[in-house]
N, C-alpha and C positions, 0 to 999 in steps of 0.2 A: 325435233328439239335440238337445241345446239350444245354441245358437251360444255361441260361445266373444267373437265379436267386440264391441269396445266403440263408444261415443260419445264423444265429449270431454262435459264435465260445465261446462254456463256456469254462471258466478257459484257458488252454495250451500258461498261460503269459509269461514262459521263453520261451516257442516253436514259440508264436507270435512272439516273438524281435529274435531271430535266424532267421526267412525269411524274417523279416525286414530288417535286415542284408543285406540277402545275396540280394533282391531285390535291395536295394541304392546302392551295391557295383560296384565300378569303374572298377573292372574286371567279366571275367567269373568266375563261379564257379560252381562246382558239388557237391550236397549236396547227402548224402546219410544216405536212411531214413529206419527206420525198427521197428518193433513192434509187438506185439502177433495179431493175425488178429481177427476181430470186435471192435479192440481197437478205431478207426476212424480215420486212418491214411489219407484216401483219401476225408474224411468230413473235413479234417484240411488245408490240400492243395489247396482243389479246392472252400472251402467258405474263404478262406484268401486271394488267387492271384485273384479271381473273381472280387472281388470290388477295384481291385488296377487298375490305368493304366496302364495294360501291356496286352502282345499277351501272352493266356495261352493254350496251346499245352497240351490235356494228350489223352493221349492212354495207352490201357489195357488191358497187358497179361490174357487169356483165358486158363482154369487148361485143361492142357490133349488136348488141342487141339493143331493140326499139323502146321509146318512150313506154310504153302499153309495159313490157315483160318488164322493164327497173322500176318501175314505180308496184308491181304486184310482188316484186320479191320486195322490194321495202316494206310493204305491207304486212309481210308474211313475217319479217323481223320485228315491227311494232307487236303480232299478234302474243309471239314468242317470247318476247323480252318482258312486256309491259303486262299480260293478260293470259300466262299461262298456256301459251298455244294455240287462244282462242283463234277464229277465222276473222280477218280484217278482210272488208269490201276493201278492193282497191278503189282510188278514186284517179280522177281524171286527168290532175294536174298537180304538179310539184307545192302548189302553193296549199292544197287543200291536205297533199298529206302531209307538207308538215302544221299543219292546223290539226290533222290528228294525232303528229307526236307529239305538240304542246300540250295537246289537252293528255297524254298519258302521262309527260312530267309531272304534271301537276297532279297525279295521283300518285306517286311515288312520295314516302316520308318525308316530313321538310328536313331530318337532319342527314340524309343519306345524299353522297354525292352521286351525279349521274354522267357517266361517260358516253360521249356520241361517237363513236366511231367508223367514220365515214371513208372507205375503203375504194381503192379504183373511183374516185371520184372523177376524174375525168372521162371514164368509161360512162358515168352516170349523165353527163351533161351533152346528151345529146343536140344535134343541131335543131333550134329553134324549140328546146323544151323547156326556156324556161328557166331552168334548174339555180342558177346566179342570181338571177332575180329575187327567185325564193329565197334563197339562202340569206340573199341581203337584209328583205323584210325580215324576216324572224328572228334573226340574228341581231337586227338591231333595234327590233319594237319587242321583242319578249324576251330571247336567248343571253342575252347580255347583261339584263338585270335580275337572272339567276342566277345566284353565287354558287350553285350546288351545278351547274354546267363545266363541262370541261368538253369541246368540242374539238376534235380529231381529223384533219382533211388530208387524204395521205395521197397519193397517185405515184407512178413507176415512170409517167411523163412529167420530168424533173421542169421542162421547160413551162408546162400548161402549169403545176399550181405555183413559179416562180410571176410564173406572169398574171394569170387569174387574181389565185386569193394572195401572195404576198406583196405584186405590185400592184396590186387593184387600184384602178381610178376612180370607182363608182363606190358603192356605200360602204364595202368592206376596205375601203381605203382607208390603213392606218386600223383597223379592226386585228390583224394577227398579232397574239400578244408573244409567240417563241414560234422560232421555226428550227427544224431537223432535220439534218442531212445524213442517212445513213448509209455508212462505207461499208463494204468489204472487212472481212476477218484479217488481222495482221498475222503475221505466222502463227505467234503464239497464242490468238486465240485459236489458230485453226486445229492448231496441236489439242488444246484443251477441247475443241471442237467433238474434235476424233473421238479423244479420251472419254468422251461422256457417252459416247457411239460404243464401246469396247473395243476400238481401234487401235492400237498401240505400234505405232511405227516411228523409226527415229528421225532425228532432225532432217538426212538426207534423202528419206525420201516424201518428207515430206513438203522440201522445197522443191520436188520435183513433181510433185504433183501441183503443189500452187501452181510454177512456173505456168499448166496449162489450165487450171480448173478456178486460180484465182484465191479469193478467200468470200468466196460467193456461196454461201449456206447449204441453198438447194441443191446444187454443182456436189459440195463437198457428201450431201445427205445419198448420194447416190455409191455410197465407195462401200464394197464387201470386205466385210472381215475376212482376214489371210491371204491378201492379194499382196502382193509389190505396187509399190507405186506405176511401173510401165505396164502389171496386167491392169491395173484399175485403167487407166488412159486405153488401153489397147480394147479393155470389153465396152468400156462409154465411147469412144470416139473411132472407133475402127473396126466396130462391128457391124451386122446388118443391121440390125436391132439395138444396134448402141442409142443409148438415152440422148444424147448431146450431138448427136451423126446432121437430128435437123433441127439444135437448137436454135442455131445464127437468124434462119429466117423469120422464124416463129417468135425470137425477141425483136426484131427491128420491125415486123409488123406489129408488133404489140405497143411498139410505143411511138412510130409515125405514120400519117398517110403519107401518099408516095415514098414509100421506102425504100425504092429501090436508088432512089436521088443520094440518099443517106451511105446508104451502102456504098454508093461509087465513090461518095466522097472520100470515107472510113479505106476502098481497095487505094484509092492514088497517095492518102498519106503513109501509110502502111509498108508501103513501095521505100520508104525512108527512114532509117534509122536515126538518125540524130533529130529529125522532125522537117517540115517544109514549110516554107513561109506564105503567108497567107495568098500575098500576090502571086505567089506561083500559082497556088491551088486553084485560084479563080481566074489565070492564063490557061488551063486546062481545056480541052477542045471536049467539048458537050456538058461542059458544066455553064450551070444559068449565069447569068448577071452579076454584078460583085454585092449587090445588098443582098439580094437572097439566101446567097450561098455564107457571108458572114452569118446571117440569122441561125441556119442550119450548122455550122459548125458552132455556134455559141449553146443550142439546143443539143449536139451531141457532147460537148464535156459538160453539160448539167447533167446530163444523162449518165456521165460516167466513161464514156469510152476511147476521150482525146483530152489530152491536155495544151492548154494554150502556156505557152512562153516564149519569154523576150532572152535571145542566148545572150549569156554573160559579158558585158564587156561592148557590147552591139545593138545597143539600145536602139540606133539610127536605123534598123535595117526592118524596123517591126512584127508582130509577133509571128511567131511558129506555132506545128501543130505537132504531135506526136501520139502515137497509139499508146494507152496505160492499161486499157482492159485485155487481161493474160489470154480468156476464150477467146476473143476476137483476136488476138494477134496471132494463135494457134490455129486458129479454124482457118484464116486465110494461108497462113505459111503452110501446113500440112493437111488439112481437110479437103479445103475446097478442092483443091488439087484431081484428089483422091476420090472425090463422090461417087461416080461410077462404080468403080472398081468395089467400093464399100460398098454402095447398095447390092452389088449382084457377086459377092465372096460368099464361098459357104462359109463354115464355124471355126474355122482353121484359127489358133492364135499365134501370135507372137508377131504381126505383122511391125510393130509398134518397136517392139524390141530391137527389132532388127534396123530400125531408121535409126538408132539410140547408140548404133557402132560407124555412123558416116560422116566427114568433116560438117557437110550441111548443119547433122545436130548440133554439132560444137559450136557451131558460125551462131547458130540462133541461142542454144543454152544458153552462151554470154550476153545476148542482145536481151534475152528474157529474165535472167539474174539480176543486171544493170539497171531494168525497170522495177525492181522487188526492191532494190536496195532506194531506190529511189521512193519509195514508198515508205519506207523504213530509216525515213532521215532522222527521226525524232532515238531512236536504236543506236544508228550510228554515231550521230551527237553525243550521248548519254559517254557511248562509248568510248569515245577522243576524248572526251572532259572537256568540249566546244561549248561555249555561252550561246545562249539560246541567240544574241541578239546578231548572230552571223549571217553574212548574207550568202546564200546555199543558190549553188547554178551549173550548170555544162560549161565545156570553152573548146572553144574548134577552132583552130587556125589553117587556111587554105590557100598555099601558096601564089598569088598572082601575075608576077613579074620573073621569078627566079624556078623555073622548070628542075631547077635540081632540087632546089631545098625539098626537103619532106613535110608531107602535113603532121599537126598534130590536134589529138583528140584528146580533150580531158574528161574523164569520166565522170568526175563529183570537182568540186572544191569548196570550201569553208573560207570566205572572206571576212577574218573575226576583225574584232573591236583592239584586240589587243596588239596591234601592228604585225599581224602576223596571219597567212595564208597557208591553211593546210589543202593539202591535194589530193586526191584519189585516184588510186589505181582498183579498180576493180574487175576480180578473177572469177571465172567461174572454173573451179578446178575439184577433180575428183580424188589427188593424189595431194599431199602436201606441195605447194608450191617451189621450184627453184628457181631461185635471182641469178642468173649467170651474168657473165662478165657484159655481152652484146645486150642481154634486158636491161641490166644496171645503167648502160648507156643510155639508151632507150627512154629510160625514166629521166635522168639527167636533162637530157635535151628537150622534152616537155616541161623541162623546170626553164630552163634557159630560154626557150622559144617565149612561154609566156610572161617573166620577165623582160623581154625585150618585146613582143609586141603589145606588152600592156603599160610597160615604163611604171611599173610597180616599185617602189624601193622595199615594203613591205619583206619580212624575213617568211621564207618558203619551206613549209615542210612533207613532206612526205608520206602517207599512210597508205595499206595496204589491206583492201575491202576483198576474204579472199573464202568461197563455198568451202573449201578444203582444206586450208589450213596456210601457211606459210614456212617454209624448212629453211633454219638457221645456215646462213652460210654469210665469206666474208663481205658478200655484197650487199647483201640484209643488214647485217650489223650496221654498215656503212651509211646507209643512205635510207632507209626505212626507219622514222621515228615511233610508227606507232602503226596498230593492223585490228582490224575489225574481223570476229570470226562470224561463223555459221549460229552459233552460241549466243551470238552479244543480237543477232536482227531477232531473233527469238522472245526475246526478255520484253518486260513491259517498258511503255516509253515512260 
């Protein structure tokens, strides 16, 4: 029998009022829902519908497993849901068992609404089973003229129900009535995360465990009470037995075939900090054709683990790619590395710790902070007092002609509405920050440089995006108008 008991549900306030929604609604609806998996898609579903009055139906597709065994566990959840436990014959085909869970709605009260919660659905839809087909018929000869229906399609393969059930061609075309994309925890929920865990750990380290674990539920559900942030990282990722030692593989086979295509793609942009342009990726010597390989990267940022953009200012040059998921940027910069040695260490700790005192770390803290904060633009915003309707980007200038000039990197910028550019500088720092006279410059000439190669008249200001703080001195005063702390990425947006 399946428990009845719930969890309280941290943060996901716009995702609550979206099922709120679709539960009060006067008609059917099919929601279709999607997200990188360990995200807590199916923790969100079933501790929300759980405590409502309603009949909550879920059943859940099994990876790799054959027509025969997903249509007998469906069955086994009609028996559970509908009839007390009773034993349901499975039947043969998709189309007959859902002919047997129409006929259980229709014993359910007419004023009781009924949730179908239809889980790893793309695990369900085996080749040549059918399962679309079904879904279409009933969906739209029975399922749709239930107003007591609320039907549920969720998958961890963001690309299969973008493509399936929301761009569907065939009968479910124009049939999704909401669709849901769920993220990652922002710091502050993950903080509150914690909290509800009996976790209590401050802001610093808990941006040090995002930096690797993300704001990924599962990820975070694995952290023992009274660790540090680097033993939690040092016992999941660098032990023999650490939890996360063989996550990498076991996510990218979970959500493509030939996975290892994916993978290579994910290892050569990864290789790039500011991101690579597409034509480059697909000039790469053993990677396929250039349609294919577009398909596959559009499939991994639906997925969650690259984001596509056009750098500021360089629209002619078209899009880039960059790594946004914190485990995969870790697991290649420090894991993979290390496999071996992980699997065949005894218990020893601190291995973790000790990579935590080498430039390396430093080199990557900041590349890993710079992707947080970039996450947290809606924080930073809040916190410059920026109009939502700015337009938010990188800017990289690379000198081509003149071997002396220096490049320059802009971390963030704010191109507001109000004639006026604000810039970022963004620190990852452990100590209060100091401006010295050679940084001061430093900043300066990234003001000048992009002024001149952008031929902005626009007035340019200055901010300072900083883990640790920022320490008053007369070059701060000077030329820093305004600085985002560790404090302000925390807050709600």
């Amino acid at each position: 029998m399946t428990s009845n008991t719930t969890n309280p549900i941290i943060g996901r306030s716009q995702e609550q009022k979206i099922l709120e929604g679709l539960l009060k609604s006067n008609k059917a609806e099919l929601l279709a829902l999607y997200g990188r998996r360990r995200v807590g898609k199916t923790f969100l579903i079933k501790n929300f519908f759980k405590r409502l009055p309603c009949l909550f139906f879920h059943a859940s597709g099994l990876q790799k497993g054959k027509l025969k065994i997903q249509i007998k566990q469906f069955a086994i959840q009609i028996g559970d849901t509908f009839y007390k436990g009773a034993a349901i014959t499975p039947r043969n085909s998709w189309l007959d068992t859902f002919e047997d869970l129409t006929k259980a709605i229709q014993l359910v009260p007419a004023r009781k609404k009924v949730v179908l919660f239809l889980d790893e659905f793309p695990w369900m839809a085996t080749k040549r089973s059918g399962l679309l087909e079904a879904l279409d018929y009933y969906w739209n000869r029975y399922w749709v003229h239930d107003s007591r229906i609320k039907l549920i399609i969720c998958g961890s393969s963001a690309s299969w129900i973008i493509e399936k059930i929301i761009n569907n061609k065939g009968g479910l075309h124009n049939r999704v009535t909401r669709t849901m994309q769920l993220g990652p925890f922002t710091l502050g929920e993950t903080k509150n995360f914690l909290a509800a865990a009996g976790i209590t750990l401050n802001h610093r380290q808990i941006l040090d465990l995002y930096m690797v674990l993300g704001g990924i539920p599962h990820y975070l559900s694995l952290i023992r009470k009274g660790l540090t942030a680097h033993q939690c990282i040092d016992e999941l990722c660098f032990q023999k037995d650490g939890a996360l030692v063989s996550e990498f593989g076991r996510l990218f086979a979970s959500l493509f075939q030939e996975e290892n295509i994916y993978i290579d793609l994910i290892r050569i942009i990864a290789k790039y900090r500011y991101g690579i342009g597409q034509s480059q990726i697909i000039q790469k010597k053993g990677i396929p054709e250039g349609g294919r390989t577009v398909k596959r990267l559009k499939e991994l940022e639906e997925a969650g683990f690259i984001l596509e953009f056009i750098p500021y200012g360089h629209q002619e040059k078209g899009v880039y790619y960059k790594i946004i998921d914190e485990y995969t940027l870790f697991y290649l910069h420090w894991m993979e590395t290390n496999l071996r040695t992980i699997r065949k260490q005894d218990k020893s700790r601190g291995y973790w710790l000790s990579k935590t005192q080498t430039p390396g770390w430093k080199s990557w803290a900041g590349y890993a902070f710079e992707a947080i904060c970039h996450k947290h633009i809606a924080q930073i915003r809040n916190a410059l007092n920026i109009d939502p309707g700015a337009e938010i980007g990188t800017w990289r200038h690379v000198p081509r002609l003149s071997p002396e000039e220096a490049g320059v990197q802009i971390d963030l910028l704010f191109d507001r509405k109000d004639g006026a550019i604000t810039i970022c500088e963004i620190k990852y720092n452990e100590q209060p920050f100091v401006i010295d006279k050679s940084y001061a410059n430093n900043l300066l000439n990234k003001i000048k440089t992009y002024q001149k190669q952008t031929r902005t008249k626009k007035q340019a200001f200055l901010a300072m995006i900083t883990a640790g703080g920022l320490k008053p001195s007369m070059y701060s005063e000077e030329i820093i108008t305004a600085q985002v702390t560790l404090e302000d990425l925390f807050k709600d947006a």
